[in-house]
C-alpha positions as CSV (number, residue, x, y, z in Angstrom):
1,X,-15.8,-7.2,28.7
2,X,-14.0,-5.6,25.8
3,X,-12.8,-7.9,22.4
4,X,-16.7,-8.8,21.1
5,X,-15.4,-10.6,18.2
6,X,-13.6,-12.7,21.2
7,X,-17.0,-12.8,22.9
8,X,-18.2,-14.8,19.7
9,X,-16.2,-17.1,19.4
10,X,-16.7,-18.1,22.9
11,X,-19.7,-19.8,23.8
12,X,-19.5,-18.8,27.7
13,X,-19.7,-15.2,26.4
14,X,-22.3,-15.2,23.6
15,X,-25.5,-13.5,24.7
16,X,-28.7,-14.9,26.4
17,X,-32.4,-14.0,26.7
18,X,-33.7,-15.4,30.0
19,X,-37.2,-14.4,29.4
20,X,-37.2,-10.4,30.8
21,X,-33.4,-10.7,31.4
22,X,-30.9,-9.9,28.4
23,X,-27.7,-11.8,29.5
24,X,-24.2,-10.9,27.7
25,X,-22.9,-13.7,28.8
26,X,-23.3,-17.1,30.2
27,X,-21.1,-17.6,33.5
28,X,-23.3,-17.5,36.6
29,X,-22.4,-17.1,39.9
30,X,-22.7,-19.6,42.1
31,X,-24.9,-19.5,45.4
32,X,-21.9,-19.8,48.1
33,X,-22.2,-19.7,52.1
34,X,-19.9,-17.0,53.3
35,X,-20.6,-17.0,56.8
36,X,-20.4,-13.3,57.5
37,X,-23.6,-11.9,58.3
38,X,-23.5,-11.3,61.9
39,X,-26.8,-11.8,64.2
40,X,-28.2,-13.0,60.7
41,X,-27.9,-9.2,58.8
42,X,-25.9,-8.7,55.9
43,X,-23.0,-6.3,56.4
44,X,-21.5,-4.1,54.5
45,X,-18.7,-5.8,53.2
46,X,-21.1,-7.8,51.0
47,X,-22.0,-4.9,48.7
48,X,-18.0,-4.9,47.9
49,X,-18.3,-8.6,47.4
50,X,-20.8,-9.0,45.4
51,X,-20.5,-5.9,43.1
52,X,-16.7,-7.0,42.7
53,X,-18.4,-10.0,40.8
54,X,-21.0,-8.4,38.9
55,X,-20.6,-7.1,35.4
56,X,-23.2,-6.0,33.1
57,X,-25.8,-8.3,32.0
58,X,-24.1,-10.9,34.4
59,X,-26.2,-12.9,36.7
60,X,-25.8,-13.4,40.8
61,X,-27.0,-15.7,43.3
62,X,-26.8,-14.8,46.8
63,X,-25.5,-17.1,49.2
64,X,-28.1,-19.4,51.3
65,X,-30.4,-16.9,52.7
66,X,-33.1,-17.9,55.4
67,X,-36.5,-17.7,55.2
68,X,-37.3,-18.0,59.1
69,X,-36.1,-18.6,62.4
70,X,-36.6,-22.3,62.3
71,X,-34.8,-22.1,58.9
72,X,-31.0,-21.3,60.2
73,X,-28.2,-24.2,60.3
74,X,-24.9,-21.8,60.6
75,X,-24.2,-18.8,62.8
76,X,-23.9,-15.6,60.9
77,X,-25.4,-16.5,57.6
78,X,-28.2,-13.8,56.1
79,X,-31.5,-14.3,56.8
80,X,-34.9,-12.2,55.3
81,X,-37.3,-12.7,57.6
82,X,-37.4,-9.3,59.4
83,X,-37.4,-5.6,58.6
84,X,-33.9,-5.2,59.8
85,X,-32.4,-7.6,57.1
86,X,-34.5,-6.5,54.2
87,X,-33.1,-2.8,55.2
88,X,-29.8,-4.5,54.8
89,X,-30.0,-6.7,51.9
90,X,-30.9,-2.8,50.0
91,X,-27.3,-1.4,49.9
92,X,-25.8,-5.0,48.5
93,X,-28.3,-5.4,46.3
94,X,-27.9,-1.9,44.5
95,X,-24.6,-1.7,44.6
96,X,-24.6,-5.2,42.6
97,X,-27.6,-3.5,39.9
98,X,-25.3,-0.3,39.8
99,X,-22.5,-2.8,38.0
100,X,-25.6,-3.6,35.5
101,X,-25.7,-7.3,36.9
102,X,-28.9,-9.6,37.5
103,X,-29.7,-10.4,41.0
104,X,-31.1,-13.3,42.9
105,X,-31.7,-13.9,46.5
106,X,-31.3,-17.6,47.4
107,X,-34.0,-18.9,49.8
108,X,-33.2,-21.6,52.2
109,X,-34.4,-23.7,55.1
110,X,-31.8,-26.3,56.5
111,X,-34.4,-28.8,58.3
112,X,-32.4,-31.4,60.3
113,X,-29.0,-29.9,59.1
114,X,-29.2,-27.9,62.4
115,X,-28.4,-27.7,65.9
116,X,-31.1,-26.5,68.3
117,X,-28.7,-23.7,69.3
118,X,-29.5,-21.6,66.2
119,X,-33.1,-22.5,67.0
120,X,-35.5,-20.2,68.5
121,X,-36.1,-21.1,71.9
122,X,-33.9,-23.6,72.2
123,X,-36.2,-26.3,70.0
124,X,-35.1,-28.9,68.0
125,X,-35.1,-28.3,64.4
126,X,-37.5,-29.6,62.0
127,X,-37.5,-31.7,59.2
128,X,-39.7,-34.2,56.8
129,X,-38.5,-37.2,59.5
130,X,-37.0,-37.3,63.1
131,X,-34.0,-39.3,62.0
132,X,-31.0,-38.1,63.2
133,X,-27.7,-37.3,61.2
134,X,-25.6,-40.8,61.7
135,X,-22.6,-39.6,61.0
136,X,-22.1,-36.8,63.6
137,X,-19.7,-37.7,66.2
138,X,-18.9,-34.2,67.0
139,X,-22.9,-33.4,67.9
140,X,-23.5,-30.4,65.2
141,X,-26.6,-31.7,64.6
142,X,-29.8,-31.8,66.7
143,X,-32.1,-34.9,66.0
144,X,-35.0,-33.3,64.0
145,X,-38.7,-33.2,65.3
146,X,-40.4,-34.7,62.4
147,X,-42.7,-31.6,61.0
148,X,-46.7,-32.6,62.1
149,X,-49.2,-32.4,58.4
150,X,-50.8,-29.3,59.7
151,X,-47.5,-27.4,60.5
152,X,-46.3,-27.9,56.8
153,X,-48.5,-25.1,55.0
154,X,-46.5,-22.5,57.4
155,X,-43.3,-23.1,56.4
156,X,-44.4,-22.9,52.8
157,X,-45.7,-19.4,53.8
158,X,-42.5,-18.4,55.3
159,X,-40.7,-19.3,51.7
160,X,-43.4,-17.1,50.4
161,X,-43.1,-14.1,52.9
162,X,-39.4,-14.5,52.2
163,X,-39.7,-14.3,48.4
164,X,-41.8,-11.2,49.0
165,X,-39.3,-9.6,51.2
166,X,-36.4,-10.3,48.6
167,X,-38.4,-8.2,45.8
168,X,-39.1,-5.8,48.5
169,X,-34.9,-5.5,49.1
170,X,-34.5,-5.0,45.5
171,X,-33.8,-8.6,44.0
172,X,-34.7,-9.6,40.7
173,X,-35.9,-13.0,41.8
174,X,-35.2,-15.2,44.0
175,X,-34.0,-19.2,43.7
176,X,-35.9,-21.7,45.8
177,X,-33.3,-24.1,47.4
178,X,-34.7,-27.6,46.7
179,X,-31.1,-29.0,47.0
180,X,-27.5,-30.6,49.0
181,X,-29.9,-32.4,51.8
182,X,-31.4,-29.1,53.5
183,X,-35.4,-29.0,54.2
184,X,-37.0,-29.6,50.8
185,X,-34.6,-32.0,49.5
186,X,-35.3,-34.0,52.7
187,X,-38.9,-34.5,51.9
188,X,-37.8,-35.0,48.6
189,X,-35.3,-37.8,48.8
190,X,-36.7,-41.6,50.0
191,X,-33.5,-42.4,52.2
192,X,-34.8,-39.1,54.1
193,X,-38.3,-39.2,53.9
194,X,-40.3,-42.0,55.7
195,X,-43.8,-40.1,56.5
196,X,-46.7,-42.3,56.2
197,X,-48.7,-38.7,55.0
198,X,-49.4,-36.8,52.0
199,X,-46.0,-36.1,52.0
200,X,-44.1,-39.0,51.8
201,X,-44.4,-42.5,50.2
202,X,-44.8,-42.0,47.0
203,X,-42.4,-39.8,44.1
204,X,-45.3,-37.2,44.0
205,X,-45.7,-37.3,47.7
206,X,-42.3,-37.0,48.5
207,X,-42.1,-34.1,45.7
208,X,-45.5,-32.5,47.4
209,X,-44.1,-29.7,49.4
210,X,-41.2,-28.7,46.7
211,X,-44.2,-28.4,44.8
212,X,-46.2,-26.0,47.1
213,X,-43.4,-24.1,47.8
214,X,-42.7,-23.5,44.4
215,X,-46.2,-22.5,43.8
216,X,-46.7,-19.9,46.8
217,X,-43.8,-18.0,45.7
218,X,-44.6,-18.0,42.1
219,X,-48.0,-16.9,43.2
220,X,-46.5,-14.2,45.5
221,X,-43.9,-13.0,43.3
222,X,-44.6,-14.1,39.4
223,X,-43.1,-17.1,37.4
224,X,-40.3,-14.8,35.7
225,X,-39.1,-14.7,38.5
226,X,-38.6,-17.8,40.0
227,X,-35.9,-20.0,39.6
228,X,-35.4,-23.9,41.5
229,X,-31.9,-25.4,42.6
230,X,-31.9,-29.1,42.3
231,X,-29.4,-32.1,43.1
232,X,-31.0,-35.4,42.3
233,X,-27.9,-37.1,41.9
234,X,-26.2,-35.7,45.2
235,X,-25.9,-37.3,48.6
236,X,-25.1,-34.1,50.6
237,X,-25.9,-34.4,54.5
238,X,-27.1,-38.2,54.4
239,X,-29.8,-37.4,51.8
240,X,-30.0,-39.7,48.7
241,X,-32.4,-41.2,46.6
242,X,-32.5,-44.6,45.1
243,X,-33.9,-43.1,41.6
244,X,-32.1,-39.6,41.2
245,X,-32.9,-39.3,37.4
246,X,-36.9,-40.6,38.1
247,X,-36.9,-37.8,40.7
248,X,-34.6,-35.1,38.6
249,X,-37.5,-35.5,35.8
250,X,-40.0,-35.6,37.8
251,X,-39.4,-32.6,38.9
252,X,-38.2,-30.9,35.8
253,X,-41.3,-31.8,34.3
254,X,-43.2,-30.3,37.5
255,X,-41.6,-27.2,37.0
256,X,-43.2,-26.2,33.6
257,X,-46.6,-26.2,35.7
258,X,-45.5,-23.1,37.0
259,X,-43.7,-21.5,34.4
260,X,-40.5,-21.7,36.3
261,X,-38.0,-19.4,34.8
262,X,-34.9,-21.5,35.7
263,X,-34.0,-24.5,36.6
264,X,-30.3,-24.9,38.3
265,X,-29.3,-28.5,38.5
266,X,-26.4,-30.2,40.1
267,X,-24.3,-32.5,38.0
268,X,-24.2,-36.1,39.2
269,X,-20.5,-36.4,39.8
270,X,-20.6,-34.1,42.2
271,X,-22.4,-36.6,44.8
272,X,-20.8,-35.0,48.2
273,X,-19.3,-31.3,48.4
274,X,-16.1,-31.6,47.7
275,X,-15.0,-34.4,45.3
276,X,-15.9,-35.0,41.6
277,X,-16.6,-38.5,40.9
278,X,-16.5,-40.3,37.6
279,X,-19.8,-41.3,36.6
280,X,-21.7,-42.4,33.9
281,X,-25.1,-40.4,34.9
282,X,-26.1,-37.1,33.0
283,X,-28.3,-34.2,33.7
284,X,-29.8,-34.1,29.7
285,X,-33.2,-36.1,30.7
286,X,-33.7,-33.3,32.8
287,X,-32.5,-30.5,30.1
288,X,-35.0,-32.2,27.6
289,X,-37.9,-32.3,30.2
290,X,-37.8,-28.9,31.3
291,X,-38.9,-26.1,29.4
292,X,-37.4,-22.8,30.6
293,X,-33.6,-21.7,31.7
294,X,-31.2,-24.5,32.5
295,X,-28.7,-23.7,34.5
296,X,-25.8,-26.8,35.3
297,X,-23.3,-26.8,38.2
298,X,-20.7,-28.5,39.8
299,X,-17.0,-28.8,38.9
300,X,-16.8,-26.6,35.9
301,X,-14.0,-25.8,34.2
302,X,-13.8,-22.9,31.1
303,X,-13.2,-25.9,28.8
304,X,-15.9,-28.1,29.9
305,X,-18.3,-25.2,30.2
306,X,-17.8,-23.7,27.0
307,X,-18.4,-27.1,25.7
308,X,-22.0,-27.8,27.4
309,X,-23.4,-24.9,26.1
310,X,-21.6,-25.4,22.8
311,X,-23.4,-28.9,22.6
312,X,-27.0,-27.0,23.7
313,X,-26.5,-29.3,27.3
314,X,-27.0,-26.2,29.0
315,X,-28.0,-22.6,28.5
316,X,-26.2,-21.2,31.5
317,X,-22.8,-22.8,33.5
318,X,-22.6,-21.4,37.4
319,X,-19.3,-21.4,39.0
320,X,-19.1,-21.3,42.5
321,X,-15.1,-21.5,44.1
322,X,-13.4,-20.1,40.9
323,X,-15.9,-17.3,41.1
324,X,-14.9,-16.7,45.1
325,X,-11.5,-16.5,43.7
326,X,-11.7,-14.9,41.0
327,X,-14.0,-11.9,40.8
328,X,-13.4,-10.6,37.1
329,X,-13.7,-14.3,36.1
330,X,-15.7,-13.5,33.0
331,X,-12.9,-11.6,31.4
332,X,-10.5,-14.2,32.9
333,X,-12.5,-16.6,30.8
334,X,-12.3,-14.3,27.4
335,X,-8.9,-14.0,27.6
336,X,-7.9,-17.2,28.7
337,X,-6.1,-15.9,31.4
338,X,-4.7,-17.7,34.3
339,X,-6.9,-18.2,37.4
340,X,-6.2,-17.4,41.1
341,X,-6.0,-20.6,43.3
342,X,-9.0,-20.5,46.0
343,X,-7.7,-20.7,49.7
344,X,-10.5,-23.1,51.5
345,X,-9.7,-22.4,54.8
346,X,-11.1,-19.0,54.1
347,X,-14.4,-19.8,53.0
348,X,-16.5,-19.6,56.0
349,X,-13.9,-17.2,57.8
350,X,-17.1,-14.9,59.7
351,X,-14.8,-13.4,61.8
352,X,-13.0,-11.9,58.6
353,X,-14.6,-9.7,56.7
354,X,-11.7,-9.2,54.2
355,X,-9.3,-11.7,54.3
356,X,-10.4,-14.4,51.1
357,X,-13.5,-12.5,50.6
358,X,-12.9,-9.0,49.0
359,X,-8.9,-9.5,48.9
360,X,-8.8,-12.0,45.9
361,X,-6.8,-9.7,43.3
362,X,-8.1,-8.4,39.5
363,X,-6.0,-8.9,36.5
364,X,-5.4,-5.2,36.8
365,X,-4.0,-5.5,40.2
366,X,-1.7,-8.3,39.8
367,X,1.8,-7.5,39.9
C-alpha cells in the first residue's frame, strides 16, 4: 500500500476509525461461500486464502459460518459449533492477523434454505413458517417445520455460543447474518413470515428474534464487536417484504439499542444474487438512521465506490467477486490497475482446493 499521497486522493484508501479498529483503508471483503470446508472444518487452504486478501489495517469477513447443526444448508461450508472447528478456525485466523488485517467470523443459520440431508438426524429443517420453497423443481430444499415459540430462545443461544466460540478462535468480531432469505431474514420478511405469535404479524414482531439474537451476542461478546448484515430490499430464496425501506429503518434504528458497531446493508438493486437492477430505491434512510459503521454492498465498482464514501453515503464499500479475483485488490484500486475477470464456475468448487481459490494471480506475478 505504497504511494500515500495516492492514498489521499482516493477516497477508498483514506483511513477509518471503526471504534477500537484503525482502518487504512476502506475496501472490505465481502462474506463469500467457498464451499471447501470438508465435514464442516475449515482446512488449511483457507489460511492461504484469506491472508492472500488481508493487508494491514484491512478488514475480513469470513464466509457463512454455522452456528449449529440445524444451521447448515450446503455440504462442506465451516461451521463453529464444536471444539474441532474452533481448533481449526485458529490457524486461518492468525495467519489473516499476522498480514495486520481485521477479522470477522460470519454467523449463519439457513432455516428453510435446506435439505433434511444436512440435517442432523435426518429432520427437516426449521424456519419462522413451514412454507415450502415454490420454486424448487430439482427438490434441494426440504419443506421447513415451522420453529414451535418455546424452541426459539435456543437457537438464539446457539448464535450466542457461536459468537463466543469465534472470539475463542481468535476473531475480532463476528457479523450476525440477518440477510439473502436464510433464518433471520425469514422471520424478518412478511411474504416469509406468517406466525400468529410474538414473532410474527407485526414489523416489531417479525423483527423480534433479529432483535434477541442481536442482543445475546452483544451480551456475550460486547457491542464493539458486533456487526449486522442486512438486505431489506432483496428477494433472495423467495424472501421479500412489501415495505423494505420501513423494515431497513426499523431496523437500523433497532441497532443503536445495542450499540451495534456496524451495520452492513445490501443495496436495493441487487434484489436476487446475480443481477443488478435499475432502481430508484436507496440505502441513505438507513445511513441516516443508524448511528455506528455503515458498511454498503452489492455491485461495486472502484468508481462507484469511491464516490459513496466521497458523498458520506457510506463509511466502508465490501466487495465480494472482484475480491475472490483479485486478492491484492486494494492496491489494484490505488493504482488503477486492471482487474482479473472472476471464473463463476469456480466459486463453490469444494472438491478444489486451489483451482479459483488461491490461484487468482498478484500484479507481481502477472506476466
Amino acid at each position: 500500500m505504497e504511494n500515500s499521497a495516492t492514498n489521499q486522493t482516493i477516497p477508498l484508501l483514506t483511513p477509518f476509525s471503526m471504534r477500537n479498529f484503525n482502518l487504512s483503508h476502506r475496501i472490505v471483503m465481502a462474506p463469500m461461500a467457498r464451499m471447501r470446508s470438508y465435514g464442516n472444518v475449515p482446512q488449511r487452504h483457507a489460511a492461504l486464502y484469506y491472508s492472500q486478501r488481508a493487508t494491514p489495517g484491512g478488514l475480513l469477513i469470513s464466509e457463512a459460518t454455522g452456528v449449529s447443526e440445524t444451521a447448515m444448508a450446503y455440504h462442506d461450508m465451516p461451521g463453529i459449533w464444536t471444539k474441532e472447528q474452533i481448533e481449526a478456525w485458529k490457524p486461518i485466523v492468525d495467519a489473516v492477523h499476522s498480514n495486520g488485517a481485521v477479522f470477522f467470523c460470519q454467523l449463519w443459520h439457513a432455516g428453510r434454505v435446506s435439505h433434511r440431508d444436512n440435517q442432523p438426524n435426518g429432520e427437516a429443517p426449521i424456519s419462522s413458517t413451514d412454507k415450502p420453497l415454490t420454486e424448487d423443481s430439482s427438490n434441494e430444499y426440504t419443506p421447513p417445520r415451522r420453529l414451535r415459540t418455546e424452541e426459539i430462545p435456543n437457537v438464539v443461544n446457539d448464535f450466542r455460543i457461536a459468537a463466543r466460540n469465534a472470539i475463542e478462535a481468535g476473531f475480532d468480531g463476528v457479523e450476525i447474518h440477518g440477510a439473502h432469505g436464510y433464518l433471520i431474514d425469514q422471520f424478518m420478511k412478511d411474504t416469509v413470515n406468517d406466525r400468529t405469535d410474538a414473532y410474527g404479524g407485526s414489523l416489531e414482531n417479525r423483527c423480534r428474534f433479529a432483535l434477541e439474537v442481536v442482543e445475546a451476542v452483544t451480551k456475550e461478546i460486547g457491542s464493539d464487536r458486533v456487526g449486522v448484515r442486512l438486505s431489506p430490499f432483496a428477494n433472495y430464496m423467495e424472501s421479500g417484504d412489501t415495505e423494505p425501506q420501513k423494515l431497513g429503518v426499523y431496523m437500523a434504528k433497532s441497532l443503536n439499542r445495542f450499540e451495534t458497531l456496524y451495520c452492513h446493508m445490501v443495496e436495493p438493486r441487487m434484489k436476487t444474487a446475480r443481477e443488478v437492477f435499475e432502481c430508484t430505491e436507496s440505502l441513505t434512510p438507513m445511513r441516516k438512521a443508524f448511528e455506528g459503521t455503515f458498511i454498503v454492498a452489492g455491485g461495486y465498482t472502484r468508481e462507484d465506490g469511491n464516490k459513496a464514501v466521497a458523498e458520506g453515503r457510506t463509511d466502508l464499500v465490501a466487495y465480494g467477486r472482484l475480491f475472490l479475483a483479485n486478492p491484492d485488490l486494494p492496491r489494484r484500486f490505488q493504482l488503477d490497475a486492471p482487474l482479473n475477470m472472476y471464473d463463476r464456475t469456480s466459486f463453490y468448487t469444494s472438491s478444489d482446493p486451489v483451482v479459483g481459490y488461491t490461484d487468482y494471480p498478484f500484479l507481481e506475478t502477472e506476466s
